[in-house]
N, C-alpha and C positions, 0 to 999 in steps of 0.2 A: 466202383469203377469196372465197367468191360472190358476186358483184355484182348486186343485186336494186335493183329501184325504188325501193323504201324510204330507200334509200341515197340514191339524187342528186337526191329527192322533196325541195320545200320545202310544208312543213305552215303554215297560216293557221287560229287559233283563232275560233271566233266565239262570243259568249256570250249566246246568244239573248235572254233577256230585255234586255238594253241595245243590242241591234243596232239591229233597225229594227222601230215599230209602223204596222202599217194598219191597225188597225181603231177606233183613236184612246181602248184602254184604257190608256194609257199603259205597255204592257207589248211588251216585243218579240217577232216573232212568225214561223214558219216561213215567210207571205208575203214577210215581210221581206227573210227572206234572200233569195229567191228574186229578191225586185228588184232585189238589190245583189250578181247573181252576174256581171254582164261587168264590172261596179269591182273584183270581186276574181279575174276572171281577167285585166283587164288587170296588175295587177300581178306577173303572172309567177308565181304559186306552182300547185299542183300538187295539196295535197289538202287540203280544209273536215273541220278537227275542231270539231264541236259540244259544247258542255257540255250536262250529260242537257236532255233533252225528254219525258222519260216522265211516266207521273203520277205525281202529290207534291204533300204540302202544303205544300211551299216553307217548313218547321221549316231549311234550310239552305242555299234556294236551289236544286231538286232532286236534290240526292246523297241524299237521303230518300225514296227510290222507292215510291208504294202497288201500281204496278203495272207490270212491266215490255211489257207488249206493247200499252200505249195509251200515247196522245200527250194531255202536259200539256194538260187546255182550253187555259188563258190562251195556248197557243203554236198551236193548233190542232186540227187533229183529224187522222187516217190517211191521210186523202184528198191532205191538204196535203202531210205527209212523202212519200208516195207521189210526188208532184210535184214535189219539192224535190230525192229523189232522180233521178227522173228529167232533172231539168233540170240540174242538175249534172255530172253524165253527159254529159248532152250538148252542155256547155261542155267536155269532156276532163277536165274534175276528177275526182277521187275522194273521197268519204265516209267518215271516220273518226267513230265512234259512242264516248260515254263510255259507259263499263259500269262501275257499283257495286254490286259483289256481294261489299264488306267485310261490310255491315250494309244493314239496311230501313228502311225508313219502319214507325212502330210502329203505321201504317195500312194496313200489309199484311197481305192477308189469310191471310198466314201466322202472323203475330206476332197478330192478332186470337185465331187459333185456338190458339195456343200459350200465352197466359194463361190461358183458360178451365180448363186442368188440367193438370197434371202426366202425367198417362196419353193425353193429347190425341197423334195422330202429331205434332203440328207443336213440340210441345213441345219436342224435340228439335233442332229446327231452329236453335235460338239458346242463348247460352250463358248457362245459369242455375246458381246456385250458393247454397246455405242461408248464412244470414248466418251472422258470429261475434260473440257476447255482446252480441244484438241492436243489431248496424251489420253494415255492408259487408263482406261476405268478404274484401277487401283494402284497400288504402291506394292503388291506381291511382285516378288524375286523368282527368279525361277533357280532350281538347285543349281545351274550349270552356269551363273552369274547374270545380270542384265535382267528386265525386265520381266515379266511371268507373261505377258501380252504381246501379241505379234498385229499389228495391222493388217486387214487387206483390201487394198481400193474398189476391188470389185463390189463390194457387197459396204463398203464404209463401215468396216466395224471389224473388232480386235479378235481373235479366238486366244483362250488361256492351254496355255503351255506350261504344267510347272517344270518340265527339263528341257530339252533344245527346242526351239523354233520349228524342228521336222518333229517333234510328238505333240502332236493335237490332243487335248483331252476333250476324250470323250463325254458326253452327256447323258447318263446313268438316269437322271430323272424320266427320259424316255423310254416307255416301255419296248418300243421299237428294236433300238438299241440294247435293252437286256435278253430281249429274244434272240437276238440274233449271234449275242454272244452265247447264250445257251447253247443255239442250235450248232454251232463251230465245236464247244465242248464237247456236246457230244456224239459229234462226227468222229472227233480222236476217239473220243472211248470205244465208238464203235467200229475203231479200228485194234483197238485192244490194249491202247496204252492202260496204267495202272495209278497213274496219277498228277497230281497237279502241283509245282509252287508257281503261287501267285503274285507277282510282280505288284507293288505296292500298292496290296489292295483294298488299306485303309483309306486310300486316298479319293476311291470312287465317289465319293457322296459329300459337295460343297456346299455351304452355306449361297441359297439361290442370290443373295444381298450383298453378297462379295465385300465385306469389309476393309476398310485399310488394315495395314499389318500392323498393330501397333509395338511389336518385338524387333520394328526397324527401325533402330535409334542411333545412328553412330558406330554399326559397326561396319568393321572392313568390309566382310564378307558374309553376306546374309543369304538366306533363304526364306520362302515363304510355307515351306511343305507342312510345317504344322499347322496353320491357319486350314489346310484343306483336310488333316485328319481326322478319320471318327466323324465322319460328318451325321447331318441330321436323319439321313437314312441308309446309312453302313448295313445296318445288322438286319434291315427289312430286304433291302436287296442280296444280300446271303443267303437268307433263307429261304428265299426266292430259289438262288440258283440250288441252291442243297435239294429244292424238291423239284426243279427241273431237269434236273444232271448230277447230283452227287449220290443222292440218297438212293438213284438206280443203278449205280456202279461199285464195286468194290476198289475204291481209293483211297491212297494217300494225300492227303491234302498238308500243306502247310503256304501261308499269308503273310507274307514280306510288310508288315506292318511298322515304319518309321512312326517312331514318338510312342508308341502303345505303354500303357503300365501295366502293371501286373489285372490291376483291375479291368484294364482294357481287354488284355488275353482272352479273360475270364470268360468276358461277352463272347469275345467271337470263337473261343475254342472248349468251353465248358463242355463240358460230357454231355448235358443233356441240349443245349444251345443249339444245335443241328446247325452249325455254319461251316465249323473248317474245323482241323484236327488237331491242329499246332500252329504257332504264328515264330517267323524270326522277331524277333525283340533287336535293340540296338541299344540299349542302355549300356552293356559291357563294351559295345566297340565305342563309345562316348567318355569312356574313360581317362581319356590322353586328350582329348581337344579342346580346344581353348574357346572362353566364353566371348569373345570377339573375334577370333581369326576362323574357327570353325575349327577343319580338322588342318590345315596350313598354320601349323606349327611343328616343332619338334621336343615340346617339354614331357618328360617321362613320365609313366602312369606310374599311379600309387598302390601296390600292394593291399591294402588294406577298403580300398575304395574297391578294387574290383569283386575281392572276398564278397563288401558288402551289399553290392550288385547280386552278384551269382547268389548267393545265400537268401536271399531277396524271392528272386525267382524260383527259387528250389521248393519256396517254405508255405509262401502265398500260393502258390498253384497245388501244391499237392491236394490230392484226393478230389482238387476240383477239375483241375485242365491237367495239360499235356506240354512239357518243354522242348521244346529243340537243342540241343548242343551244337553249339560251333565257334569255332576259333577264325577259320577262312572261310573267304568266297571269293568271287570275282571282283566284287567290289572293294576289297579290303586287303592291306599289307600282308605280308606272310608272317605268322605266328611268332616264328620263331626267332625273329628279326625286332618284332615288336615287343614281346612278353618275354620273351626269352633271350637267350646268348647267340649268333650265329658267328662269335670267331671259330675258329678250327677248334679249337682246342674244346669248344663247350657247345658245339651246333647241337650234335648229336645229344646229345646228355640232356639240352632243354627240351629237343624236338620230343623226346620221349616223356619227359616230366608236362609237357604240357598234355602230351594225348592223354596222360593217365590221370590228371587233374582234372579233364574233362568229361571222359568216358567212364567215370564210377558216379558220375551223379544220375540223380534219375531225369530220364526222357530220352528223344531219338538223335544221336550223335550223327553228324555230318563231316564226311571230309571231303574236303578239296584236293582237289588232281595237286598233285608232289607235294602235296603237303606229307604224304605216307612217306617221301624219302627226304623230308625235311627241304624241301626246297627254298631261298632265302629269297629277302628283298634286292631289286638290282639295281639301282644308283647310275643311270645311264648318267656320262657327263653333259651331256646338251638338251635343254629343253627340247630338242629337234629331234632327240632318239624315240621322244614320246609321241603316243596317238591317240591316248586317252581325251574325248573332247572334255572333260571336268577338269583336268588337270591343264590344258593347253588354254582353256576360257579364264581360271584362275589366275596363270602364269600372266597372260594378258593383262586383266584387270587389276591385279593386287603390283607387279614388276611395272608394266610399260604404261595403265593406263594412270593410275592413281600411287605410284611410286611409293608405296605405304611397307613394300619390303625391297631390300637389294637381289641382284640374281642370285649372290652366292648364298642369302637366307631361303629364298625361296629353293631354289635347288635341295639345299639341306631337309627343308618340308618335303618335296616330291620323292622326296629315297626315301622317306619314312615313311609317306601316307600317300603317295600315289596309285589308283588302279590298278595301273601298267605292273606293278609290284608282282599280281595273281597272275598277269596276263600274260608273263614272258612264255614263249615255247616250252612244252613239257621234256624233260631233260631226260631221253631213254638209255643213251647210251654215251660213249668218248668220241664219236665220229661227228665229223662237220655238222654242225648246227644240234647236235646234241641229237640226230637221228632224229628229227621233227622233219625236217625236208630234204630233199635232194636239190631244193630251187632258192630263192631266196626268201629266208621269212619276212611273213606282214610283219612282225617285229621283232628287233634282234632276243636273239638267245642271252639269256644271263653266263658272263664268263664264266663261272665257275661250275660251270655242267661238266666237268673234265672229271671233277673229281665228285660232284654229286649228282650222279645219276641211276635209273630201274637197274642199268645190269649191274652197278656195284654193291646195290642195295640187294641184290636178290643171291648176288656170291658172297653174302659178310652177313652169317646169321644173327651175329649180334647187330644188325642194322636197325636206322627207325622202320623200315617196312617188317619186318619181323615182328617188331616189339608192335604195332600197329595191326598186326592180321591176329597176335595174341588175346592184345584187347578186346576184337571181333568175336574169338574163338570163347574166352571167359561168360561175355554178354550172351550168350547162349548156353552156357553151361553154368550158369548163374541167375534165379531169377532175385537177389537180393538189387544185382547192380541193376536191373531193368527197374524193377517196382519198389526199391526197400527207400522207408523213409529218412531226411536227411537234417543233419544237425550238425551247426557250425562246431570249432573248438577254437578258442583265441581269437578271435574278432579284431584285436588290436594290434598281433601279430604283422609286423611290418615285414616278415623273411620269409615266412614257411604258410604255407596254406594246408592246414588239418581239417578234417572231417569224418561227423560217423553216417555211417547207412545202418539202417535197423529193417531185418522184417521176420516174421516169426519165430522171435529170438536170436536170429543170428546178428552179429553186425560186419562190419567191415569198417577196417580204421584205414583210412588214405590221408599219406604226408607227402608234401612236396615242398622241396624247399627253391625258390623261385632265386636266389644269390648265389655268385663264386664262392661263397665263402662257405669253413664247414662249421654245422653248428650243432648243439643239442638240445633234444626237447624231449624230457622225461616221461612224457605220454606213452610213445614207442615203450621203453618196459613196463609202463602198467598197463600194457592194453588187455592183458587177460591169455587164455589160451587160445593154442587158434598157428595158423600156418600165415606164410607169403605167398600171396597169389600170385604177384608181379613187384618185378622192380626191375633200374635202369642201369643198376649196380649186379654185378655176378654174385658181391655174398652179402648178407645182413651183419651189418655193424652196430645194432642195437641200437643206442639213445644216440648217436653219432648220426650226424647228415652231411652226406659231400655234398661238395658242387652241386647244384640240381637235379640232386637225388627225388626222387617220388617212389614210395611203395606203395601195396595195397594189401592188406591183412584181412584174413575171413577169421572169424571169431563165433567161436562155437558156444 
């Protein structure tokens, strides 16, 4: 294995619009970040991934791109990015850019020209197909409910969407279309960005014969997105871009790949593979959902099933690929709400037990905006509080249209597993709106920002953002936790998650116990000699585990 930056890099999400507003449209905004880049360099990480900033009419919250080499109004204008890179930069950070070039905004003025005609060049550019006995060439879903196919009169014939109606997917098999994504690539790089996550970009490459779904049997709530993974030519169009744009830049890469297994990874991120660096996996956030309702449920995950996940990916990839670590994003509940405890009495205590059960395994850990100060799930009471189109097309279909849950089940599912969960405003301070606006937020602030928010966490050194810039601070004073190899303990252990790291003799023993309850586990006195690197407790109580205790042991 070569040892690149990427590797002992810790990555910090920011989700522009909920970061920060200056200009008091209640909307957040490239200044934003820019004022809140020494809070996120003191915390110890290494490189700012943005979610897009390009234009869009936010039909998705911008993964619906109109234009790829302008900057969303609402976020600012070139001038800004231009300054946000540079200032970045010269905090020592590095710049990861999202890039979605699954599908467009159907406000791009590619897809504008590509309805006009059939004989149009751009027609080509997206995947269209004549209907059958006037409906949809197929029986694919699209993730955001309803049909995966949009009609349009003009041209008599359907374009495939697998998420809203305004993302057209693009048509990958034309070489056209992969040049021209190139050429945009590396326009950013050659403005000096550092890197790339690529918005689900197993999805590029469908089967040209569009089969039915045959995984659409009866359930509530389907998708068709695995039917378009991994497709026939995935890994030929990567390596494409790797050697029109990757392999000339010094980047980070990581590939938002729904459905991938370990095997999959392999393909697209192996060492010597030349396609991507790392890919998100989804297998650990698949944990809690239900095999008919998806993730519109609220049945609780099992301990021993996510071990088997996570231990999965540690074991099979090593020495061949590269993992990513993460617990949040934008598209996923808050950690600590989900895996953990967020009453009062045990927020703190999980929020810490979770970073430290994540960030000693090997690969490059990710965190999401307040997740450093434990930020929770927000349980608006009105389906009307939300803006997430996933969660408001669901609400629709599963409640009003097909009466298959009642509101107050459904509600129950959306506190749990809604979007909107990530996407509340970032909670800086006690003042109105939690110091996110002076104006009124796109959308409300989670109550409890009064008492969890930057500046309490940065006056209370025992806080999660403390315990969170440590972990930061070890992964660099440590190359066991970057690179040492990893090995389950108790696999059947339904309470406590144990694990060794091993690398030139050293190891590292990490216990975390995931329950209220206190318990023990006689490993902790045999582990050998050897110090506490960390823990979320002030002292060592030996074989004893509180409440959602996690330590971590270097062993000499």
């Amino acid at each position: 294995m070569n040892k690149s930056w990427w590797q002992e890099a810790v990555v910090y999400q920011v989700y522009p619009r909920s970061f920060q507003d200056t200009n008091g449209d209640g909307i957040g905004d490239l200044q934003g970040i820019i004022k809140h880049l020494d809070y996120i360099k003191k915390l110890g990480v290494d490189v700012i991934w943005l979610n897009p900033i390009y234009s869009s009419p936010n039909d998705d919250n911008g993964y619906d791109i109109s234009d790829y080499r302008n900057i969303m109004t609402e976020f600012g204008t070139m001038a800004d990015f231009n300054q946000l890179l540079k200032t970045i930069h010269e905090h020592g950070l590095k710049l990861m850019m999202d890039l979605v070039v699954n599908h467009t905004s159907d406000e791009n003025a590619w897809f504008v020209e590509a309805k006009r005609s059939v004989n149009n060049k751009y027609h080509d550019f997206y995947l269209w197909r004549d209907g059958k006995d006037g409906k949809a060439p197929n029986n694919w879903q699209s993730e955001f409910s309803g049909s995966a196919w949009q009609y349009v009169p003009s041209v008599n014939q359907y374009y495939l969407h697998l998420f809203t109606k305004k993302q057209a997917d693009l048509n990958w098999d034309n070489s056209d279309v992969r040049h021209e994504i190139f050429d945009l690539m590396n326009w950013w790089c050659d403005k000096g960005i550092d890197g790339f996550r690529m918005d689900v970009i197993n999805l590029i490459s469908k089967d040209p014969a569009f089969p039915d779904d045959p995984n659409l049997k009866g359930e509530v709530h389907g998708s068709s997105m695995t039917m378009a993974a991994n497709g026939p030519h995935v890994h030929e169009y990567l390596k494409e871009m790797y050697k029109e744009v990757l392999s000339k830049h010094d980047l980070i890469t990581v590939g938002e790949t729904p459905g991938a297994s370990t095997a999959d990874a392999i393909k697209y991120t192996g060492f010597n593979s030349h396609e991507l660096e790392m890919v998100f996996q989804f297998e650990h956030m698949g944990v809690d959902i239900s095999p008919t309702m998806g993730k519109w449920t609220d049945r609780p995950f099992k301990l021993v099933d996510l071990k088997r996940i996570m231990s999965r990916w540690q074991t099979e990839l090593n020495g061949k690929a590269w993992n990513s670590l993460y617990w949040n994003n934008h598209d996923q509940p808050r950690v600590v709400s989900r895996f953990g405890n967020d009453a009062a009495e045990y927020r703190e205590l999980s929020a810490k037990m979770l970073g430290n059960c994540l960030h000693m395994m090997q690969g490059t850990p990710y965190i999401y905006q307040g997740e450093e100060i434990g930020m929770t799930n927000v349980g608006f009471p009105k389906i009307s509080d939300y803006h997430d189109v996933e969660t408001l097309n669901a609400y629709k279909e599963l409640v009003q249209d097909k009466h298959s849950v009642t509101d107050g089940q459904m509600m129950r599912y959306i506190h749990k597993h809604s979007r909107d969960n990530a996407r509340t405003p970032m909670q800086w301070n006690d003042e109105p709106n939690a110091g996110f606006t002076a104006g009124e937020p796109w959308i409300d602030v989670n109550p409890n920002y009064d008492q969890i928010n930057v500046a309490n966490a940065l006056a209370d050194p025992n806080s999660v953002f403390y315990f969170y810039q440590k972990l930061n601070q070890l992964r660099k004073q440590y190359s066991i936790i970057v690179y040492g190899d990893y090995e389950l303990i108790e696999p059947e252990d339904e309470q406590v998650y144990m694990y060794w790291r091993h690398l030139d003799g050293q190891k590292l023993l990490v216990v975390s116990n995931f329950t209220d309850q206190t318990l023990r586990r006689s490993i902790i006195q045999r582990r050998g000699t050897g110090h506490m690197l960390i823990s979320n407790y002030q002292n060592d109580s030996g074989d004893q585990l509180r409440p959602y205790e996690s330590r971590t042991y270097l062993i000499n």
